[in-house]
C-alpha positions as CSV (number, residue, x, y, z in Angstrom):
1,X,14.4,-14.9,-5.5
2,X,15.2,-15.9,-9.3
3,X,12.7,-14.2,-11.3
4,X,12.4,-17.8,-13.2
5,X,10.8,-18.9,-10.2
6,X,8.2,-16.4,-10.4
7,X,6.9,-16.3,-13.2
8,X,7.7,-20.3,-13.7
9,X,4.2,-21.2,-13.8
10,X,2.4,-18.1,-15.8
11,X,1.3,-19.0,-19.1
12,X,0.1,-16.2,-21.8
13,X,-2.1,-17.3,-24.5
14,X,-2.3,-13.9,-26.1
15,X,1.1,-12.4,-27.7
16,X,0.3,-8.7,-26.9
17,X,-0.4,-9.8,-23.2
18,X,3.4,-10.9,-23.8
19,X,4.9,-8.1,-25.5
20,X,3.5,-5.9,-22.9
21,X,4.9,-7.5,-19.9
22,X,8.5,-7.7,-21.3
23,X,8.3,-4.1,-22.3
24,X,7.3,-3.4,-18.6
25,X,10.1,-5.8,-17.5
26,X,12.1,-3.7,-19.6
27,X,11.3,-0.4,-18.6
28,X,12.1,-1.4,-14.9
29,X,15.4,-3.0,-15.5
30,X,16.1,0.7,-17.2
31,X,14.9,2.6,-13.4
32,X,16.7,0.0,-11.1
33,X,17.6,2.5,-8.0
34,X,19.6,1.4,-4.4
35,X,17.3,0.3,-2.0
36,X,16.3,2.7,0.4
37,X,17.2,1.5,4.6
38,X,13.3,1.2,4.6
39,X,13.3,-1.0,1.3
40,X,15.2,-3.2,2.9
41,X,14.5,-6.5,4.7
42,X,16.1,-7.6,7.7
43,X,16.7,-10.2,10.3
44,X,13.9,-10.6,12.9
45,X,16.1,-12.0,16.1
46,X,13.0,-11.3,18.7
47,X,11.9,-14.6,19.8
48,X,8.6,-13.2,20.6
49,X,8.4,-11.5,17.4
50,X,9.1,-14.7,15.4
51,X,6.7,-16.9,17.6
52,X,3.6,-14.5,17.1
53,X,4.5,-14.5,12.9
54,X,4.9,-18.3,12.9
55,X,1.2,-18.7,15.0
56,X,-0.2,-16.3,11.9
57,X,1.2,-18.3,8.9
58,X,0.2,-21.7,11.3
59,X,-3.0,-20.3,11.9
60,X,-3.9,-19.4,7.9
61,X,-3.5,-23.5,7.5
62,X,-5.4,-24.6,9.9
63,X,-2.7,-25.1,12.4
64,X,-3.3,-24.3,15.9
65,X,-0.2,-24.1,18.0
């Protein structure tokens, strides 16, 4: 995901609010390591799996299946 799309709708009304979270931004950009194999996101391919995680997320809106 674009970071634009993340941050797209924070809005800072203090400038040392600002400066802080780009030197944060900064300072993580400088540490950027390889994802470990448990860092990593995959492909869920159980059927079973994917029908119980789409019933959760219905469920939070109201949406019984």
């Amino acid at each position: 995901m674009a970071t634009s799309s993340i941050i797209e709708n924070i809005r800072v009304n203090n400038p040392m609010v600002l400066e802080e979270y780009v030197d944060a931004m900064e300072e993580r950009a400088k540490n950027v390591h390889p994802r470990t194999e448990n860092e990593r996101s995959g492909v869920v391919t159980d059927r079973e799996r994917m029908k119980k995680f789409m019933a959760k997320v219905l469920a939070k809106k109201g949406i019984s299946v």
